[in-house]
Kinemage of the C-alpha trace (Angstrom):
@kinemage 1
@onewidth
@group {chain A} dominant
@subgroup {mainchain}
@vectorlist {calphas} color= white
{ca unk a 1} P -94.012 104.141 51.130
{ca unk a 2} L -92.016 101.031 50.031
{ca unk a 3} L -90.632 100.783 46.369
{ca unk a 4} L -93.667 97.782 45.869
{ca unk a 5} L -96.406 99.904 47.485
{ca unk a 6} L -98.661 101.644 44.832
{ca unk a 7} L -98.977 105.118 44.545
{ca unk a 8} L -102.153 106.061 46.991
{ca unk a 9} L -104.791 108.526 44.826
{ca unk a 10} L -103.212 111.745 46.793
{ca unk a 11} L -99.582 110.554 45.363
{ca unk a 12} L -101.292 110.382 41.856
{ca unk a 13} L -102.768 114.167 42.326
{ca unk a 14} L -99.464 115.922 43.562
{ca unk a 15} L -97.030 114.043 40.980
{ca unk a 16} L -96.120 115.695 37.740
{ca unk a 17} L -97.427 114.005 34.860
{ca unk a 18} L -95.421 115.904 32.379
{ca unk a 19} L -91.962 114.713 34.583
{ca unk a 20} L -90.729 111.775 33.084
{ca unk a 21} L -89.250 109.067 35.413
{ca unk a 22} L -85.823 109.510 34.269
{ca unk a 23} L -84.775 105.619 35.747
{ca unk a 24} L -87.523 103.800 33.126
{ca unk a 25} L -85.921 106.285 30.616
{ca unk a 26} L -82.624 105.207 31.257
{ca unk a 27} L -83.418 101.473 30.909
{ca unk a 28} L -85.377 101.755 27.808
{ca unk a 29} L -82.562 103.832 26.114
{ca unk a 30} L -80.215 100.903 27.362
{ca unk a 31} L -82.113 97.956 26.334
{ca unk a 32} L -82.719 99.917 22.897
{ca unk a 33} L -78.702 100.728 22.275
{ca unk a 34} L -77.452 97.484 23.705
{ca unk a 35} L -80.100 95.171 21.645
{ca unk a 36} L -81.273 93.131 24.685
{ca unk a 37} L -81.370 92.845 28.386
{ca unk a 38} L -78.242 92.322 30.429
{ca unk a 39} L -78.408 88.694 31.504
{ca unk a 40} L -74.602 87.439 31.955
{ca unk a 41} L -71.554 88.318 34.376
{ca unk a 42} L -68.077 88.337 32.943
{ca unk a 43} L -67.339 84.786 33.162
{ca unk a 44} L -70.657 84.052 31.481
{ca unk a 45} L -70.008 86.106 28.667
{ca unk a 46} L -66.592 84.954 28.154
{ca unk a 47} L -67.712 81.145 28.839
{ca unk a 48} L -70.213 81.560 26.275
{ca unk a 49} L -68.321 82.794 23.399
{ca unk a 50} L -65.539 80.189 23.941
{ca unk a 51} L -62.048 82.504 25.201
{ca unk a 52} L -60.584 82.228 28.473
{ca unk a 53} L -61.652 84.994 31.263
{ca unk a 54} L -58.439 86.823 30.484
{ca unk a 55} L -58.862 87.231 26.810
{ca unk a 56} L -62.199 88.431 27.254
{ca unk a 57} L -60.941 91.032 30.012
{ca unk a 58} L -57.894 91.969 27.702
{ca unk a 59} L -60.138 92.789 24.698
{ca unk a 60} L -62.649 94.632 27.272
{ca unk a 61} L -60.403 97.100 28.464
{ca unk a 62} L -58.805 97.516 25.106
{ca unk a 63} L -62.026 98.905 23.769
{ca unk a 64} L -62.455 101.263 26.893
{ca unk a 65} L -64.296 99.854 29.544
{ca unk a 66} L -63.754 99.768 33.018
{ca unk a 67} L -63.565 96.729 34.903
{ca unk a 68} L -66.937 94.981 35.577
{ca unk a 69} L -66.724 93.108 39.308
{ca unk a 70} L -67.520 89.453 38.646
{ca unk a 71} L -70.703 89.317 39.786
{ca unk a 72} L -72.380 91.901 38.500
{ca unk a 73} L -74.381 91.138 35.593
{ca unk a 74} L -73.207 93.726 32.421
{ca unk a 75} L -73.381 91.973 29.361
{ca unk a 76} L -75.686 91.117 26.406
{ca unk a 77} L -76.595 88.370 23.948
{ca unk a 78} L -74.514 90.772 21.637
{ca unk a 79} L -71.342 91.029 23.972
{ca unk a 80} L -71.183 86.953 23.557
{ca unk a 81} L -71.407 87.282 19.580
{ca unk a 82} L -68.694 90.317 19.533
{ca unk a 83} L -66.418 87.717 21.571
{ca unk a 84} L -67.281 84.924 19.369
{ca unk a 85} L -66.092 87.331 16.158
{ca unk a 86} L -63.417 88.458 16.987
{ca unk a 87} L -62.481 84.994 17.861
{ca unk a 88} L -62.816 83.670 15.040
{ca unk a 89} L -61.062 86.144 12.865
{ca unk a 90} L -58.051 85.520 14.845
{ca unk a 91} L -58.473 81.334 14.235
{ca unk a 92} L -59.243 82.259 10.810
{ca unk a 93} L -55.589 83.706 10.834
{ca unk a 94} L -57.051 86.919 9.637
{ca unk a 95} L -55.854 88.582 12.654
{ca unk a 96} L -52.484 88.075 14.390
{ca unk a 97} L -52.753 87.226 17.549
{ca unk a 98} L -50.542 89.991 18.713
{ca unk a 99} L -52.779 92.833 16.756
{ca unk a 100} L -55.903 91.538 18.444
{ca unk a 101} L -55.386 94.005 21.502
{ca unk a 102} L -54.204 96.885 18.933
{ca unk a 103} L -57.719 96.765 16.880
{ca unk a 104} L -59.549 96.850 19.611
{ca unk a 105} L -58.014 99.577 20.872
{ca unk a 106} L -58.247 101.318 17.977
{ca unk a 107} L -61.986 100.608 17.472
{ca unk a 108} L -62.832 101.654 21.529
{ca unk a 109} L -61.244 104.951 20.447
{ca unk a 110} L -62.493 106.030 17.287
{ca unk a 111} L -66.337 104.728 17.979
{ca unk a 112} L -65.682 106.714 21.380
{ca unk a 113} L -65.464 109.982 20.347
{ca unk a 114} L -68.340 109.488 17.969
{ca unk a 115} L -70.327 108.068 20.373
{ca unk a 116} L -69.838 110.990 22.818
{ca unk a 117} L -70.274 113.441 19.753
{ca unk a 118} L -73.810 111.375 18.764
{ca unk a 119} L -75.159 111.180 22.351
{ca unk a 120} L -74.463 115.151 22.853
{ca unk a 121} L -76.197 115.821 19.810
{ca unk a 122} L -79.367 114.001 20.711
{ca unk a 123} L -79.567 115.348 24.294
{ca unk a 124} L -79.411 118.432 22.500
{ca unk a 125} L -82.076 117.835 20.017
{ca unk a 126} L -84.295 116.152 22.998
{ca unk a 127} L -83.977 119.191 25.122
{ca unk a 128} L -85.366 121.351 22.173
{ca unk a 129} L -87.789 119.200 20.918
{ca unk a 130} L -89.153 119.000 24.515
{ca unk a 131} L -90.118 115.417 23.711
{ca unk a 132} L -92.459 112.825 26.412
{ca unk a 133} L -90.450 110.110 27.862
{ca unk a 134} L -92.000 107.801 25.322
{ca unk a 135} L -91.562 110.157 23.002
{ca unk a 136} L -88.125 109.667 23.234
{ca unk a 137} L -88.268 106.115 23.344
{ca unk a 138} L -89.330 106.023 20.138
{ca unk a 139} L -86.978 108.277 18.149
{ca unk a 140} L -84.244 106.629 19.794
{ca unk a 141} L -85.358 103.229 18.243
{ca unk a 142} L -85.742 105.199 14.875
{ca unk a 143} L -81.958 106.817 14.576
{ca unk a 144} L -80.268 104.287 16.350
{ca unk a 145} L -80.622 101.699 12.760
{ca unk a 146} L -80.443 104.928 10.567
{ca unk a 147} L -77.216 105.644 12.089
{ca unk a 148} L -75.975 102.039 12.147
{ca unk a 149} L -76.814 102.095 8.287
{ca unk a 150} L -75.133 105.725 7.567
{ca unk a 151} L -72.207 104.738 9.657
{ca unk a 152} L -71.853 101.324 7.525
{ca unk a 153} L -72.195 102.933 4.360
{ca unk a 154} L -69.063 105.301 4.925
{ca unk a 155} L -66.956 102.901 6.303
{ca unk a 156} L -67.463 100.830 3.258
{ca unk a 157} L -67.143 103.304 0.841
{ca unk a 158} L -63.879 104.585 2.585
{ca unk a 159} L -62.637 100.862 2.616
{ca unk a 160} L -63.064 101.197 -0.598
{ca unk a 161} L -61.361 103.837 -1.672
{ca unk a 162} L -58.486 102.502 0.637
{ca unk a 163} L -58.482 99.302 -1.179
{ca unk a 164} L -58.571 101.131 -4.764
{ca unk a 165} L -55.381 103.026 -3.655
{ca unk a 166} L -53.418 100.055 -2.537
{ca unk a 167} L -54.341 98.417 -5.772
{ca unk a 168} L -53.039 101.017 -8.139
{ca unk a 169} L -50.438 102.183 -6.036
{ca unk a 170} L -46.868 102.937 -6.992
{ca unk a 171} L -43.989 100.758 -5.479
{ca unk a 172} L -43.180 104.125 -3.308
{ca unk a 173} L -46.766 104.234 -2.021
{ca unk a 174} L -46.457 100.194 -1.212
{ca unk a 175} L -43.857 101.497 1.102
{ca unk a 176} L -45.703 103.832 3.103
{ca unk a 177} L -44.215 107.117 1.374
{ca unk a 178} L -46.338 110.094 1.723
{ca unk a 179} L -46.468 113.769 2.095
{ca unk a 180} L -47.147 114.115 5.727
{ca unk a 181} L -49.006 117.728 6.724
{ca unk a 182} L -49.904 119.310 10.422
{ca unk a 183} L -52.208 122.291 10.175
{ca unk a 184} L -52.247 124.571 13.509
{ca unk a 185} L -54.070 127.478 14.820
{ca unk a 186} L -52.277 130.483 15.948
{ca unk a 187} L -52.292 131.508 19.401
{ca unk a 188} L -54.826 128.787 19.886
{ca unk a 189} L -54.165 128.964 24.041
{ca unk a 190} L -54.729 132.947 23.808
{ca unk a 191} L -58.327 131.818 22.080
{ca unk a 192} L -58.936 129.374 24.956
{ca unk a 193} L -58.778 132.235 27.408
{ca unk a 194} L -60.668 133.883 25.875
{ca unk a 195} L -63.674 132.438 24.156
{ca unk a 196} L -66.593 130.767 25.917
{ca unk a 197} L -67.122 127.373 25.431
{ca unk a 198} L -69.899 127.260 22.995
{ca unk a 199} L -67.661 130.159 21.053
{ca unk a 200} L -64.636 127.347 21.014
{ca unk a 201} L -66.745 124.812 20.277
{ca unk a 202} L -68.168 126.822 17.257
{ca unk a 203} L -64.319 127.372 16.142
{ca unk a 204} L -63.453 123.634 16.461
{ca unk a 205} L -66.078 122.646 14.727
{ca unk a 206} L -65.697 125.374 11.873
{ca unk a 207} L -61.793 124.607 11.261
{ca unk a 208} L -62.257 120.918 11.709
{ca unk a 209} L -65.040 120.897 9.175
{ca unk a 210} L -63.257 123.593 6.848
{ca unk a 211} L -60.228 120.861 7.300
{ca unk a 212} L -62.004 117.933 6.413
{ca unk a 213} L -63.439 119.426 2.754
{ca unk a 214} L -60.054 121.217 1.848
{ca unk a 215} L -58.078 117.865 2.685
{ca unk a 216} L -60.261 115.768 0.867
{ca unk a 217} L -61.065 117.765 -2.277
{ca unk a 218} L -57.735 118.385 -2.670
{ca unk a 219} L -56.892 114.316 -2.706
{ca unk a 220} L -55.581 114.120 0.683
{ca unk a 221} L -57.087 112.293 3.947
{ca unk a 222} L -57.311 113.905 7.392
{ca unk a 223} L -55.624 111.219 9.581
{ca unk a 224} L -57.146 112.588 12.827
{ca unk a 225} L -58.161 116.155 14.716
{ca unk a 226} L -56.797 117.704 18.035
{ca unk a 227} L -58.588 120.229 18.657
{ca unk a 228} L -56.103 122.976 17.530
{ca unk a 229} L -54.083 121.158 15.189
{ca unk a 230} L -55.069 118.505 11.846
{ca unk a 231} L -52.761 115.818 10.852
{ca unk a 232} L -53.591 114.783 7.044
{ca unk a 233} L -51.654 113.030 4.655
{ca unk a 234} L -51.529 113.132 0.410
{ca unk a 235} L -49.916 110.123 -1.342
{ca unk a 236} L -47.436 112.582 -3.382
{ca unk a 237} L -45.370 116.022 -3.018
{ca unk a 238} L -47.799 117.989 -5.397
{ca unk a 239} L -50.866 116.532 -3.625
{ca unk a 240} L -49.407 117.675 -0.114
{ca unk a 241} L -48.501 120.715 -0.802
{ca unk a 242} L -51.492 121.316 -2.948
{ca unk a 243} L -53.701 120.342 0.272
{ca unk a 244} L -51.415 122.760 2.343
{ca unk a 245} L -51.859 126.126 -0.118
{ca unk a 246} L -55.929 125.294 -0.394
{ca unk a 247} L -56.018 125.301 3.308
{ca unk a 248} L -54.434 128.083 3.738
{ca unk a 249} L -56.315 129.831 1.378
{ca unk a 250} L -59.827 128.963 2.616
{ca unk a 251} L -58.862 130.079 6.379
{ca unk a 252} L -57.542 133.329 5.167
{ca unk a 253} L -61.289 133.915 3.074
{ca unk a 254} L -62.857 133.244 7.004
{ca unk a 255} L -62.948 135.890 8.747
{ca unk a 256} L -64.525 133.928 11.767
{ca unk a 257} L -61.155 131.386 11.198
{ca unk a 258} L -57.840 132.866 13.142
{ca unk a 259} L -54.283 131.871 10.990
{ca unk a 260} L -52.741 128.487 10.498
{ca unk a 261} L -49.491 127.431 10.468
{ca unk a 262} L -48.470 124.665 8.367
{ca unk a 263} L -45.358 121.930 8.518
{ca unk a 264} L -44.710 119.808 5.168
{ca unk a 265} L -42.276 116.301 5.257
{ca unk a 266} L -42.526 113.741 2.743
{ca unk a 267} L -40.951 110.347 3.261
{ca unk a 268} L -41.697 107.145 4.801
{ca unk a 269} L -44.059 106.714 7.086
{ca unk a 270} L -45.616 103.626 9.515
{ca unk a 271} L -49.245 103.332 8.641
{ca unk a 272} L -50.517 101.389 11.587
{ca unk a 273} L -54.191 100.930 12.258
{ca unk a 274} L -55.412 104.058 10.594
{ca unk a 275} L -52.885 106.607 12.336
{ca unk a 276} L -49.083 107.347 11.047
{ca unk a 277} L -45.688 107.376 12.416
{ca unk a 278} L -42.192 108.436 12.431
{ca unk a 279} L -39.773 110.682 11.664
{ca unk a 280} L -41.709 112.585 8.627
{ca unk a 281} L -44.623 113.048 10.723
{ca unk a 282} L -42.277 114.525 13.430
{ca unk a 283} L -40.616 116.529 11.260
{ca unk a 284} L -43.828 118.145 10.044
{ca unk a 285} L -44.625 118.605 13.771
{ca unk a 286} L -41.262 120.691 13.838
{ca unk a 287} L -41.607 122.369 11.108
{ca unk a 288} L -44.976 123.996 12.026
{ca unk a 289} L -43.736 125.627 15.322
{ca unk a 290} L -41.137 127.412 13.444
{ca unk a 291} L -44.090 128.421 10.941
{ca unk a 292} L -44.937 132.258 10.609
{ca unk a 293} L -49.051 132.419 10.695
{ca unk a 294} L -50.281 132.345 7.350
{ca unk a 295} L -47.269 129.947 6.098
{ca unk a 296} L -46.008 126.663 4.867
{ca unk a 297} L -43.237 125.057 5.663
{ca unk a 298} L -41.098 121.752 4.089
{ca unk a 299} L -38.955 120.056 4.737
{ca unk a 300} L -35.972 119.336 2.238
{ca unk a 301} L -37.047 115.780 1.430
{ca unk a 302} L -40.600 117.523 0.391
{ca unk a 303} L -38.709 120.488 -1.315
{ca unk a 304} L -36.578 117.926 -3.520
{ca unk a 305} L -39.639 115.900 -4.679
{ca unk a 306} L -41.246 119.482 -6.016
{ca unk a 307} L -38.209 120.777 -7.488
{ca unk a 308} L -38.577 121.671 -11.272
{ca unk a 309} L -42.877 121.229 -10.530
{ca unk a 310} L -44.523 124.310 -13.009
{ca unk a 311} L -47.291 124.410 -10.062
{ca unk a 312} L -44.976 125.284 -7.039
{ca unk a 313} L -41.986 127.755 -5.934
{ca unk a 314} L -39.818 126.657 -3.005
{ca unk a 315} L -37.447 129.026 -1.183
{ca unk a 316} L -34.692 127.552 1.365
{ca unk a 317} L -34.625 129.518 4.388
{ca unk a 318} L -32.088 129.251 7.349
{ca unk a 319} L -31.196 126.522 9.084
{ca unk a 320} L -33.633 126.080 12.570
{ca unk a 321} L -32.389 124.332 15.664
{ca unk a 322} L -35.593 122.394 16.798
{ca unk a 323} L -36.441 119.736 20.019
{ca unk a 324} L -34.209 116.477 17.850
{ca unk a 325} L -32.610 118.167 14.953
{ca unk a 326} L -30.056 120.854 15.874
{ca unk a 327} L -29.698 121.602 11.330
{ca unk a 328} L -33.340 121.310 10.124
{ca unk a 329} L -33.100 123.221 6.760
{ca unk a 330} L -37.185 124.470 6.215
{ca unk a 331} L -38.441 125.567 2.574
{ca unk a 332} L -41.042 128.023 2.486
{ca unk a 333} L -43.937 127.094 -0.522
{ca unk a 334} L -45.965 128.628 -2.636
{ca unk a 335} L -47.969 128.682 -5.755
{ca unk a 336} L -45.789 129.675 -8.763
{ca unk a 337} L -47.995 132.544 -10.012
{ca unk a 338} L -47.844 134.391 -6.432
């Protein structure tokens, strides 16, 4: 039977109903995500929105994607109007020509990972709800706006409170100083070995989450997540540290959560496109391999900003030799009453 030859009665007897043809699925979940049918090959798209072939294929691959051939026909109505965008903030001057590749990057990685988080957790919840094909259809076309709306309202609101800091900041903060922490879990290979994957994902998700609410009720802001390790920052000493002691402190009252170790620096810092760099954030990379479990370590530049503080005790410990400082002097802290 050809693809255009209906289905004889016999055909319509022996098929499941309750299967759902997984191709029309796929389509309908594509044309629902993607807001329209996909109607233009590369050069169209990029024709269209008014930048050269290259600049189109630049931007593309900075957010992710592989290469499309040139005649195959990939892109939207929506594609064109991206292009157009980000076109004209760059002839608007609000973005450099240079940083153009850099955001995009930035943005193909961060919506990545929650796209890949948000897709998993609705294959999930579709293979327990047990839902038709059309079923499915239709709650896809329900959460995807939701989800668009949620995702706008905490972008704002953390643009926001981004904004609100630059405002009132001190000259130092103007500068990029900050107290730069990495939080990492002991033995975390020895785990691997020996946990099943939903078990590791369980413990990811439990430290990353635990992470998260410490960092940010303690005034801090978790910078990003690897797995094993957290890499927050806190716009002062006290704040750092204070972020450092609370997580500690919350991991030890878990039994499910194995030990952290913790590396303090406080200095200047590059804050480039939501991440940070250089040497404070290495040294607080440093500084938590030569962590015992259970610990937290700073650096001196940390330790001098604290000195005299009525909330904190520091204690200089010997000199370390780590990988790009042979003399790294580490203070051990701790609250004053313990």
């Amino acid at each position: 039977m050809t693809p255009s030859t209906p289905p004889s009665p016999s055909d319509a007897v022996d098929a499941d109903p309750g299967t759902p043809d997984l191709a029309a699925l796929a389509q309908e979940f594509e044309r629902t995500l993607l807001g329209g049918e996909r109607k233009f090959t590369r050069v169209q798209v990029s024709e269209r929105a008014g930048i050269s072939i290259q600049r189109a294929e630049r931007m593309w691959h900075a957010l992710g994607f592989a290469t499309v051939p040139d005649d195959e026909v990939a892109f939207t109505d929506d594609d064109v109007e991206a292009l157009r965008l980000v076109a004209a903030l760059e002839d608007d001057k609000f973005i450099e020509p240079e940083m153009e590749s850099s955001l995009a990057r930035k943005l193909g990685q961060t919506q990545s990972r929650l796209a890949s988080w948000q897709s998993a957790m609705f294959l999930d919840f579709l293979g327990s709800a047990k839902l038709s094909a059309d079923e499915a259809i239709e709650v896809a076309a329900l959460l995807l706006p939701a989800m668009e709306r949620l995702q706008t309202y905490v972008w704002r609101r953390h643009l926001a409170a981004a904004a609100g800091r630059a405002v009132a900041g001190s000259d130092e903060l103007a500068r990029g100083v900050r107290a730069v922490g990495f939080a990492d879990i002991v033995s975390y290979t020895r785990l691997t070995r020996r946990l099943t994957e939903a078990e590791l994902g369980e413990l990811i998700e439990r430290f990353e989450g635990t992470a998260a609410d410490v960092v940010a009720l303690n005034g801090g802001r978790v910078i990003k997540s690897m797995g094993d390790e957290v890499l927050f920052v806190a716009d002062t000493a006290a704040q750092g540290a204070a972020v450092a002691l609370a997580l500690q402190d919350a991991v030890n009252a878990d039994e499910e959560l194995p030990e952290l170790r913790i590396g303090l620096a406080y200095g200047t810092i590059l804050i480039r496109l939501g991440d940070v760099y250089g040497e404070v954030v290495n040294l607080a990379a440093r500084l938590t391999t030569e962590c015992k479990p259970g610990r937290v370590l700073a650096d001196r530049e940390l330790a001098a900003a604290l000195d005299g503080h009525a909330a904190f005790n520091l204690h200089r410990l010997r000199r370390v030799s780590v990988r790009g400082y042979r003399h790294l002097v580490p203070y051990a802290v701790q609250r004053a009453n313990s």
